[in-house]
Z-matrix of the N, CA and C atoms (Angstrom, degrees):
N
C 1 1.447
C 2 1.525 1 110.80
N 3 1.309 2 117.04 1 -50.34
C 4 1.248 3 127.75 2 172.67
C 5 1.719 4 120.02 3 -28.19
N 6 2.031 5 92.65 4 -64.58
C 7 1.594 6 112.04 5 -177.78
C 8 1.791 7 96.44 6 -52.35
N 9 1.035 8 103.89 7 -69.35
C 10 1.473 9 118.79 8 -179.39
C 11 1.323 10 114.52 9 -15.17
N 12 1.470 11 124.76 10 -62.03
C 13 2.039 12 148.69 11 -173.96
C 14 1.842 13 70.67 12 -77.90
N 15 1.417 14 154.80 13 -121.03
C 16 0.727 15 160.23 14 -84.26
C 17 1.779 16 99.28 15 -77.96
N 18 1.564 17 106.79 16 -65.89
C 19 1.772 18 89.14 17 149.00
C 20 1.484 19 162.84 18 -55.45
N 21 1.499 20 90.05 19 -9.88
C 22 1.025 21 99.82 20 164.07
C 23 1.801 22 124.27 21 -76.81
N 24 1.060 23 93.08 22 -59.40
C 25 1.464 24 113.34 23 154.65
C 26 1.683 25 124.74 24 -23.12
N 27 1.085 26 109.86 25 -73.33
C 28 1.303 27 138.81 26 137.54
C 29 1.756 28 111.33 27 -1.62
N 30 1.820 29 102.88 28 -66.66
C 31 1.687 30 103.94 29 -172.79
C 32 1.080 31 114.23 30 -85.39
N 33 1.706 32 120.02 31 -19.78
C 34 1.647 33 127.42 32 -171.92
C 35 1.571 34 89.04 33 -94.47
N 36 1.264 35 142.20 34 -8.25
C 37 1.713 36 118.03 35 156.47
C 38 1.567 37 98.97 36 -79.10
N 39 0.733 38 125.65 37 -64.05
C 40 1.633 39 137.29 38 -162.72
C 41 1.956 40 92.71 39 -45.56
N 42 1.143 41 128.91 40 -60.74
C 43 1.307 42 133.16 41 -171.85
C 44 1.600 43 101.16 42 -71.81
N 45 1.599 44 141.85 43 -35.83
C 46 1.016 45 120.38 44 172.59
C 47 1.782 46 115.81 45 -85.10
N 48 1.271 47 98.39 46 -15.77
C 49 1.638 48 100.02 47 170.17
C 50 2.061 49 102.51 48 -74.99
N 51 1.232 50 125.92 49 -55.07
C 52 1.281 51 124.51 50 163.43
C 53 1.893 52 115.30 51 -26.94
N 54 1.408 53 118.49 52 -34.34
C 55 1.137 54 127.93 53 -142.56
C 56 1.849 55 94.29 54 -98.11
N 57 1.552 56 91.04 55 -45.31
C 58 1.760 57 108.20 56 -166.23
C 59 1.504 58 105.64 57 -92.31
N 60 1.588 59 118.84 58 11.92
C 61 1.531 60 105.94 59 154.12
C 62 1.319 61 103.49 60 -123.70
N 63 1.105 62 134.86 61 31.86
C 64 1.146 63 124.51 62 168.63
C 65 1.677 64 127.04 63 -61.05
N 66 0.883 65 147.37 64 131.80
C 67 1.512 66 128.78 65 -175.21
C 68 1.293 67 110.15 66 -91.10
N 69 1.772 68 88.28 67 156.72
C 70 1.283 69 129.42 68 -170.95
C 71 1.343 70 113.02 69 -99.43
N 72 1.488 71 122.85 70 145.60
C 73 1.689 72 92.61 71 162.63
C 74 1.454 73 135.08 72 -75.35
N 75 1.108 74 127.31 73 0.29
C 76 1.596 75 160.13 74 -136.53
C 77 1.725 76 71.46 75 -116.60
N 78 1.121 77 124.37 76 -58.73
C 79 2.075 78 94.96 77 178.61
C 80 1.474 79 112.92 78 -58.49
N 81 1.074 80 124.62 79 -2.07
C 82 1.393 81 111.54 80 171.55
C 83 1.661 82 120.16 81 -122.89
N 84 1.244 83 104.60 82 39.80
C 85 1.382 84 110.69 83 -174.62
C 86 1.617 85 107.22 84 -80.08
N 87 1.144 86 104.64 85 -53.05
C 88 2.174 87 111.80 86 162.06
C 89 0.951 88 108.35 87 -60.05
N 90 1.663 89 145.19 88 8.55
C 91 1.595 90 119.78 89 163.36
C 92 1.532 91 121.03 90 -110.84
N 93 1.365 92 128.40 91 138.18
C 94 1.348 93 141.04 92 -163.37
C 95 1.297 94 95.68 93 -116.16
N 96 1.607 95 98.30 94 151.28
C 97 0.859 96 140.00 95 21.68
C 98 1.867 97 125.46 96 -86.87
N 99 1.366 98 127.74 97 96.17
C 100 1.244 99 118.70 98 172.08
C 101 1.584 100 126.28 99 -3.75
N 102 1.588 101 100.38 100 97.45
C 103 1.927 102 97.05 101 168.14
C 104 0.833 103 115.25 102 -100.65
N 105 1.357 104 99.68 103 103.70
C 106 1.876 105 132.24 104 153.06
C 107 1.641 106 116.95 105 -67.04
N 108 1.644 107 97.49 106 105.64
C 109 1.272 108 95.66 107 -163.01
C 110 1.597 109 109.27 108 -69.69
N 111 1.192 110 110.64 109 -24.34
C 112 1.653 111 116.87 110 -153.80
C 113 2.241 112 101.05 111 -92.72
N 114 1.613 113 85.31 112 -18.83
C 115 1.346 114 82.77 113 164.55
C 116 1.604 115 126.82 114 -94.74
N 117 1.245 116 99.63 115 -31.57
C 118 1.526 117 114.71 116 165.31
C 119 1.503 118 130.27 117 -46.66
N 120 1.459 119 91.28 118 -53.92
C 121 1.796 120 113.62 119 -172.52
C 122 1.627 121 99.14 120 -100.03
N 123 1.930 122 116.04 121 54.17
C 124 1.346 123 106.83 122 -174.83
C 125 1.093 124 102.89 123 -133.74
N 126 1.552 125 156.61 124 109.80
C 127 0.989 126 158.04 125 -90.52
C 128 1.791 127 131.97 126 -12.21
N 129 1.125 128 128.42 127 -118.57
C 130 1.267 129 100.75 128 -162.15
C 131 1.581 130 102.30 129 -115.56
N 132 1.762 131 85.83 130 145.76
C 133 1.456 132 99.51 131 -174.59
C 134 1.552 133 122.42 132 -126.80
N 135 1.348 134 143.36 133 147.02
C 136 1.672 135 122.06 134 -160.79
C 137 1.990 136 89.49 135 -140.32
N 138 1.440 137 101.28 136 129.68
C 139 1.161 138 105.46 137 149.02
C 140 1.584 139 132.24 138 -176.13
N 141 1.644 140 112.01 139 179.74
C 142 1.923 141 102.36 140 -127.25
C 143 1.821 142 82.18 141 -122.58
N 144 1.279 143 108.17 142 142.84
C 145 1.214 144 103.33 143 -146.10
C 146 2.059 145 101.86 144 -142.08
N 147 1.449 146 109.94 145 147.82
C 148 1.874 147 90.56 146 154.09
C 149 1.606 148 102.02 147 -151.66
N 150 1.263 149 96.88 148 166.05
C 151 1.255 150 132.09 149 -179.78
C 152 1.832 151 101.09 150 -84.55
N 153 1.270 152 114.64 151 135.10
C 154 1.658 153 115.64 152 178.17
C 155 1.566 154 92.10 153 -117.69
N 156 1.095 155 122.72 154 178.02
C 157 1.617 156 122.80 155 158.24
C 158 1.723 157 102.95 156 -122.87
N 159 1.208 158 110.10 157 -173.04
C 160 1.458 159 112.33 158 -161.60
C 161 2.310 160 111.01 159 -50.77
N 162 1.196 161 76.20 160 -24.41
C 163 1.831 162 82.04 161 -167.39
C 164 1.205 163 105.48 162 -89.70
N 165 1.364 164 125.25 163 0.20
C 166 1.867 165 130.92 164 -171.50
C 167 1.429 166 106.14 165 99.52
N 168 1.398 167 133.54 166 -12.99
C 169 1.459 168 117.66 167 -156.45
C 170 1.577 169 92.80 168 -92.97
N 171 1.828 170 87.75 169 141.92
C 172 1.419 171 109.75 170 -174.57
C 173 1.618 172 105.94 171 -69.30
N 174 1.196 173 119.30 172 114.53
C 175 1.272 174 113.21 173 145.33
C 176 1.183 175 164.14 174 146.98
N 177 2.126 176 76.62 175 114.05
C 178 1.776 177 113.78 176 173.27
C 179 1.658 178 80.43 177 -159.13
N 180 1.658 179 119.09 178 133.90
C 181 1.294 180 132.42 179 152.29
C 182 1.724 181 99.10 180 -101.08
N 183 1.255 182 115.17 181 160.04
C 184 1.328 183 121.29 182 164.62
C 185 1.516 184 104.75 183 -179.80
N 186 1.698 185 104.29 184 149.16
C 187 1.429 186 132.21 185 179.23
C 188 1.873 187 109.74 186 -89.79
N 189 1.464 188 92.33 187 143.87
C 190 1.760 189 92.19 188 -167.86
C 191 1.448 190 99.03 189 -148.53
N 192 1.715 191 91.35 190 109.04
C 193 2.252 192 88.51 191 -179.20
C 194 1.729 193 81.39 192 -108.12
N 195 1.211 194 105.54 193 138.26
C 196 1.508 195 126.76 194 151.67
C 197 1.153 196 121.69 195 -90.93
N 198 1.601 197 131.55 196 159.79
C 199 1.151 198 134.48 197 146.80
C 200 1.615 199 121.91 198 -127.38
N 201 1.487 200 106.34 199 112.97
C 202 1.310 201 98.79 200 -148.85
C 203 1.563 202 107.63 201 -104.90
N 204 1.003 203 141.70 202 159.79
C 205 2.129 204 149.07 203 -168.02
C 206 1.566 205 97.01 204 -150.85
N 207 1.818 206 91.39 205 145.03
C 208 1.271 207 101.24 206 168.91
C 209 1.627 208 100.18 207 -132.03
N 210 0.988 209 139.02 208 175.55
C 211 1.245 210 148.29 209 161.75
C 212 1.687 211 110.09 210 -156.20
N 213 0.703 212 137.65 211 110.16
C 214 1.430 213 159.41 212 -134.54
C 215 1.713 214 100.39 213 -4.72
N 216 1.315 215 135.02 214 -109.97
C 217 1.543 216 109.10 215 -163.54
C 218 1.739 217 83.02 216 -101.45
N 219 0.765 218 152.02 217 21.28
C 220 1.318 219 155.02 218 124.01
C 221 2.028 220 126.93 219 -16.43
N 222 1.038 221 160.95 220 71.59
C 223 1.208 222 162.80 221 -172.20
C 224 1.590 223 126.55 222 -121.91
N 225 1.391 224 114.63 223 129.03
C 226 1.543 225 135.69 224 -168.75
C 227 1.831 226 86.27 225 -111.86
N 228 1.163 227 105.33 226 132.53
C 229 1.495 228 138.97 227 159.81
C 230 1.562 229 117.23 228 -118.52
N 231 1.626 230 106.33 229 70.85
C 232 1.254 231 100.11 230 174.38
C 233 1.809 232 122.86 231 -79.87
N 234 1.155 233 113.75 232 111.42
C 235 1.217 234 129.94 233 172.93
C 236 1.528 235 148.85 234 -67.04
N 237 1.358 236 108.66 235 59.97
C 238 1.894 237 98.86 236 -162.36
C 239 1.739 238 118.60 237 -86.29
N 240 1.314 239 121.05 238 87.84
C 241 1.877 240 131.89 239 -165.80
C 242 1.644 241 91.87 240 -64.02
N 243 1.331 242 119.41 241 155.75
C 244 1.723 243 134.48 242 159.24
C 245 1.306 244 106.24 243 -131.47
N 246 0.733 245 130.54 244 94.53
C 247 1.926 246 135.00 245 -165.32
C 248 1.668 247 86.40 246 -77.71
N 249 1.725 248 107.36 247 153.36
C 250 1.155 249 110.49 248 148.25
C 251 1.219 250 150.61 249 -68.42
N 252 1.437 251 128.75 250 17.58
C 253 0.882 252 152.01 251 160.15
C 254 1.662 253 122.19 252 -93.48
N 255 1.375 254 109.44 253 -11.26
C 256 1.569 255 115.10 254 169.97
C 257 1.277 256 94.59 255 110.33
N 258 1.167 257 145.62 256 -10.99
C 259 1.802 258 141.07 257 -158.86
C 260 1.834 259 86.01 258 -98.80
N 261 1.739 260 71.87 259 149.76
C 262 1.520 261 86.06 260 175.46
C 263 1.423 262 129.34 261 -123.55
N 264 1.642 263 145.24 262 -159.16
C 265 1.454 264 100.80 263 -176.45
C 266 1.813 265 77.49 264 176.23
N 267 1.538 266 103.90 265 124.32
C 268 1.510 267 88.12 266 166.07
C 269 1.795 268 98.67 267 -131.92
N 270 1.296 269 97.61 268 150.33
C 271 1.427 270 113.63 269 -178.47
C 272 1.758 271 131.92 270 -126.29
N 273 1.226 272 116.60 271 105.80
C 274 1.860 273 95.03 272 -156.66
C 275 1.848 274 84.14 273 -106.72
N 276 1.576 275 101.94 274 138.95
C 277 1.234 276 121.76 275 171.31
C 278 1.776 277 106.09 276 -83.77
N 279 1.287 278 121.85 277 108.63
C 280 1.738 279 101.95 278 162.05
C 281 1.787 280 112.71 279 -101.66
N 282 1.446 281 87.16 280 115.76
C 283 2.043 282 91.79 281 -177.57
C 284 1.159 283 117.89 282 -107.94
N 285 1.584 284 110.91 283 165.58
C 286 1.252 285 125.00 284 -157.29
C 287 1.761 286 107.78 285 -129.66
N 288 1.028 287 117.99 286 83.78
C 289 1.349 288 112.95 287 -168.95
C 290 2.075 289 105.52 288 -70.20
N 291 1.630 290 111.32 289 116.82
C 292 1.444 291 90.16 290 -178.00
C 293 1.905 292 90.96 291 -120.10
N 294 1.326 293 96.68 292 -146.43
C 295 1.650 294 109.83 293 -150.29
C 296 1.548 295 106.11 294 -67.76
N 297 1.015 296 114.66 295 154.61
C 298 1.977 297 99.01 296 157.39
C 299 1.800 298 102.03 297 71.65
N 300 1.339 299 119.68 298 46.58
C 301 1.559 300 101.23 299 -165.18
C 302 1.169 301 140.71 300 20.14
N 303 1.711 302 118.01 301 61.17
C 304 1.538 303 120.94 302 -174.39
C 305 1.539 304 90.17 303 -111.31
N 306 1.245 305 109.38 304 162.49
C 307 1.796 306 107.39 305 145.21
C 308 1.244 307 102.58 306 -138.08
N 309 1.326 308 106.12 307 -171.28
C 310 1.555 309 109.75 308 168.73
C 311 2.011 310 82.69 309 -162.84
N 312 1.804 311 85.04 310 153.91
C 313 1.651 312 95.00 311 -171.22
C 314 1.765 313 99.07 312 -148.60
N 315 0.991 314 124.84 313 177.01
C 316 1.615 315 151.25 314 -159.73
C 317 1.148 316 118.68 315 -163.01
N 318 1.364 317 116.80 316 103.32
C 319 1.747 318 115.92 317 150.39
C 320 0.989 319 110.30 318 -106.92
N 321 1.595 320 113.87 319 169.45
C 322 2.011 321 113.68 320 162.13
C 323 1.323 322 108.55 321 -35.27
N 324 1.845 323 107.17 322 -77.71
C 325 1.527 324 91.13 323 -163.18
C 326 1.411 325 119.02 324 -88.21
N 327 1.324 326 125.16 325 68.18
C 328 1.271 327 149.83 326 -170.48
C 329 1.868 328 94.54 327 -121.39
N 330 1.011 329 122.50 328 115.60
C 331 1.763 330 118.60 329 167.39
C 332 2.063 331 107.70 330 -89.60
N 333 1.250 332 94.71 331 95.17
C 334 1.503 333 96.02 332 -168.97
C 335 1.390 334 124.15 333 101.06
N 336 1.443 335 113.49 334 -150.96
C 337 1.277 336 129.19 335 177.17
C 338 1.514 337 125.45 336 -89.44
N 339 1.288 338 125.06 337 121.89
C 340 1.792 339 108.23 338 179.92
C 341 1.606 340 98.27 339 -107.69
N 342 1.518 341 91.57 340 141.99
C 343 1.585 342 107.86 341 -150.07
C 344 2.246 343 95.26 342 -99.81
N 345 1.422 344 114.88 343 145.17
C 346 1.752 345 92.09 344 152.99
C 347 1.176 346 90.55 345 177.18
N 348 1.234 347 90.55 346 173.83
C 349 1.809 348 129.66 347 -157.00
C 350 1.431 349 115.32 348 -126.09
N 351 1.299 350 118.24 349 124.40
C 352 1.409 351 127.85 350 -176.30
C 353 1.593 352 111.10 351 -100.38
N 354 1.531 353 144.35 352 119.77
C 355 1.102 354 117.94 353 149.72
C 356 1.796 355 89.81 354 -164.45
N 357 1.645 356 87.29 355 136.75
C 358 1.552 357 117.12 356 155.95
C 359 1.684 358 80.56 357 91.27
N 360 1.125 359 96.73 358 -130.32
C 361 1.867 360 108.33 359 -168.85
C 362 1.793 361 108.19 360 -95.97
N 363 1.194 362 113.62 361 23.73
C 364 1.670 363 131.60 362 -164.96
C 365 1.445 364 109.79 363 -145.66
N 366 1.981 365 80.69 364 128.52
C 367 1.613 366 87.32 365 163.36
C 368 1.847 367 130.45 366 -136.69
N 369 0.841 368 123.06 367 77.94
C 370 1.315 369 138.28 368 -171.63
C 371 1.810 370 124.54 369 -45.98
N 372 0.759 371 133.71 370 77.09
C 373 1.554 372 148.60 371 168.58
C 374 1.658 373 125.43 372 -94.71
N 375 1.654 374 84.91 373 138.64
C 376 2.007 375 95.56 374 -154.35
C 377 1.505 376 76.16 375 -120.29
N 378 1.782 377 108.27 376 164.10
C 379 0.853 378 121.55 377 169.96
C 380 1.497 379 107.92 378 167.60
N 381 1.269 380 112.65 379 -179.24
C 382 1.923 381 116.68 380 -159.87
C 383 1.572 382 95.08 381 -125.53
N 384 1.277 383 135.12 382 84.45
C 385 1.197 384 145.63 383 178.94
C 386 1.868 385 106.66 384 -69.79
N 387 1.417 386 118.96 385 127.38
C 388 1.668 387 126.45 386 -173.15
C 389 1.820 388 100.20 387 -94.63
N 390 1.054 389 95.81 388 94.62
C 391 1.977 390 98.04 389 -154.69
C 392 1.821 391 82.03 390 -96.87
N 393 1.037 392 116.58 391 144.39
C 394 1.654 393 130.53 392 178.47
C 395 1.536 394 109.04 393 -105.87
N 396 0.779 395 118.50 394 109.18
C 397 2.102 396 108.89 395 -177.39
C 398 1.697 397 85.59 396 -148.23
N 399 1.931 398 91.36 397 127.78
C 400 1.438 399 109.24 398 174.02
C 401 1.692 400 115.70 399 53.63
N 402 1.216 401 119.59 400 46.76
C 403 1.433 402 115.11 401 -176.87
C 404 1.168 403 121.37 402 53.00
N 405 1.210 404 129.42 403 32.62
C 406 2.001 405 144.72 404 150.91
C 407 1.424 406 102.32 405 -113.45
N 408 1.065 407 91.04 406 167.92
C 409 2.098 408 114.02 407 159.83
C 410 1.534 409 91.33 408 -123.93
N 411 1.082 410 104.59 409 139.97
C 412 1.645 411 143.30 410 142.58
C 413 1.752 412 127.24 411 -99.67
N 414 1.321 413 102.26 412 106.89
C 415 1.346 414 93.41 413 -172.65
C 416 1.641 415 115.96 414 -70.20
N 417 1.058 416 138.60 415 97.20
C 418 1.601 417 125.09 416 -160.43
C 419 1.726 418 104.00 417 -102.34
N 420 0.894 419 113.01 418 134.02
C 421 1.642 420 133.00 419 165.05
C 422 1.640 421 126.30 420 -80.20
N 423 1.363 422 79.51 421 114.07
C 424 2.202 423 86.05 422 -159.28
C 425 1.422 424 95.94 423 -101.90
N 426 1.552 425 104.30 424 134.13
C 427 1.336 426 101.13 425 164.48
C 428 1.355 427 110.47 426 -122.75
N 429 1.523 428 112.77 427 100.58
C 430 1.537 429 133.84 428 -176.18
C 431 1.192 430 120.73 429 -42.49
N 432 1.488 431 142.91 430 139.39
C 433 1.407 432 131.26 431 152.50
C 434 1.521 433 112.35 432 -133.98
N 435 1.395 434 116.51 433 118.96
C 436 1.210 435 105.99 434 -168.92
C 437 1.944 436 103.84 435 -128.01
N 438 1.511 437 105.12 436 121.59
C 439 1.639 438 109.48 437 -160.30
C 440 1.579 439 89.83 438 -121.61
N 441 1.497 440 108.10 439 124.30
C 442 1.449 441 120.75 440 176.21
C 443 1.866 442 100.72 441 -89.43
N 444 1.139 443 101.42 442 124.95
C 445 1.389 444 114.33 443 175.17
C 446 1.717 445 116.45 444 -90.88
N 447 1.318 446 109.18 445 -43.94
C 448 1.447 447 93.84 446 171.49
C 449 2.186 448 98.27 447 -155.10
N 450 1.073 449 127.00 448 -173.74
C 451 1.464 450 105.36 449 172.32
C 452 1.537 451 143.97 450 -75.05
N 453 1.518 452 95.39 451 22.00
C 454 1.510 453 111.09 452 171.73
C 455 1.257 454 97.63 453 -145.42
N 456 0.976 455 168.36 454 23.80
C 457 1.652 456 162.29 455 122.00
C 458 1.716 457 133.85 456 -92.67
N 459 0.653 458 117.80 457 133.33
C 460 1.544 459 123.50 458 -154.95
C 461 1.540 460 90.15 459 -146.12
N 462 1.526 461 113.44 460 139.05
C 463 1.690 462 135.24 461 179.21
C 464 1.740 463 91.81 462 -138.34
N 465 1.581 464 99.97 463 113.69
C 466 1.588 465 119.60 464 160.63
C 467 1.658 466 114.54 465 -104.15
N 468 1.240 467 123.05 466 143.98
C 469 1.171 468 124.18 467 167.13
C 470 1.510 469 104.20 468 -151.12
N 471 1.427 470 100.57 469 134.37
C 472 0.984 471 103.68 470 171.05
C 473 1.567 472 135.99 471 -148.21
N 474 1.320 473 142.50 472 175.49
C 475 1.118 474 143.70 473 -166.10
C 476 1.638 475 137.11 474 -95.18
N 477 0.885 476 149.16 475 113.78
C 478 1.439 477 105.15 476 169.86
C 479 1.643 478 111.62 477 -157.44
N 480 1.360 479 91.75 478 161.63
C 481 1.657 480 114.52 479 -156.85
C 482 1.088 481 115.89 480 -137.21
N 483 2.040 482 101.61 481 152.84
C 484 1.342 483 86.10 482 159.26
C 485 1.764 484 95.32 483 -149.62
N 486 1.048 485 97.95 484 151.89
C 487 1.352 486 122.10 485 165.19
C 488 2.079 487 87.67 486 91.06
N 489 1.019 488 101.82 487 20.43
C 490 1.773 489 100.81 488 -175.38
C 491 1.080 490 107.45 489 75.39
N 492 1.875 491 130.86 490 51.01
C 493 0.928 492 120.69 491 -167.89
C 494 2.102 493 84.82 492 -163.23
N 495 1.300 494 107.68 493 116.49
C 496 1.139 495 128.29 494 -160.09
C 497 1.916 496 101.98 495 -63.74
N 498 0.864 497 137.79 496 116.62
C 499 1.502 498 140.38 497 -154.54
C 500 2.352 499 88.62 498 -103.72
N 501 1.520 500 93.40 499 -54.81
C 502 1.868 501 104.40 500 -170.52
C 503 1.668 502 108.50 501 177.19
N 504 1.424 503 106.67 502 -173.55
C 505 1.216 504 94.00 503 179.29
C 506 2.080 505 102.37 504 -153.46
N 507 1.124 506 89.94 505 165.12
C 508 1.330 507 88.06 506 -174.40
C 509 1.857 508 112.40 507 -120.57
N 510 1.448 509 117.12 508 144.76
C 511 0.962 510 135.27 509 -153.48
C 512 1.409 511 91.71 510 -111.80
N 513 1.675 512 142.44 511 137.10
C 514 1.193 513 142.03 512 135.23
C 515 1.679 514 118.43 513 -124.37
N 516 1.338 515 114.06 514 129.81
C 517 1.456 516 88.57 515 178.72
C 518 2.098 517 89.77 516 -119.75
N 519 1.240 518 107.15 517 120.57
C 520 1.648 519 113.21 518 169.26
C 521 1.237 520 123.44 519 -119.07
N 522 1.768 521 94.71 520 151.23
C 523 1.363 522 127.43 521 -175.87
C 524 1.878 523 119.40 522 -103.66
N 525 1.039 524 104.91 523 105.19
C 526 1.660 525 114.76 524 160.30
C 527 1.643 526 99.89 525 -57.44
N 528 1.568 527 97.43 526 117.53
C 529 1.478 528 106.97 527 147.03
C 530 1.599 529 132.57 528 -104.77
């Protein structure tokens, strides 16, 4: 009984210590180069990307040129994907730049609102992606990270889940032209 309380013990520090370093974007508010989303995501941008599944293995690569508009905090993320497999896929982001570096954005296969936060050289965006695999939808939950490296390169990675249970993650690294 003892071992038992003592491991247990044991996994609920380990899982709330797991829990309480998780990052924030607010740790990257002191690092530059400043990502400006509305300057970043402002005409056209291209980048090459993959899909991992839960164990790391790649696989889906695909190419992604945007063409992106702002009109005052107003923004279109037009999206055209070419998967390596020949499938194709277009996706238009409509964003909402509000106070305090938040946005919030909408596509079709978006279920709702996608929520995010800008600060320092980081930009973090959540949202419920309507993913189609084998004639279903899966609603999957992305948790975005998007780190500007210098003013034409940008590295996204991201996560996603469902039921709190890590499905794969996806890799983009993009270029402003």
């Amino acid at each position: 009984m003892q071992r038992r309380s003592l491991l247990l013990a044991t996994s609920a520090s380990a899982l709330l210590g797991a829990c309480s370093s998780a990052p924030q974007v607010s740790d990257y508010a002191a690092q530059t180069p400043v990502f400006d989303l509305k300057s970043y995501f402002n005409g056209k941008v291209k980048g090459w990307g993959i899909f991992t599944d839960r164990g790391g293995k790649v696989v889906k690569r695909f190419i992604v040129n945007m063409q992106c508009t702002w009109t005052g905090n107003q923004g279109v993320l037009d999206e055209d994907f070419t998967y390596s497999d020949g499938t194709k896929q277009k996706r238009i982001w409509r964003l909402t730049a509000l106070e305090g570096g938040r946005y919030e954005g909408r596509a079709d296969d978006v279920l709702g609102v996608g929520l995010g936060q800008q600060a320092g050289n980081a930009f973090r965006w959540g949202y419920t992606l309507l993913l189609p695999v084998d004639g279903s939808t899966y609603e999957m939950q992305f948790d975005d990270w998007m780190y500007l490296m210098d003013e034409k390169v940008m590295i996204n990675k991201a996560t996603m889940r469902k039921f709190g249970i890590t499905f794969g993650e996806l890799v983009v690294n993009f270029e402003k032209q």
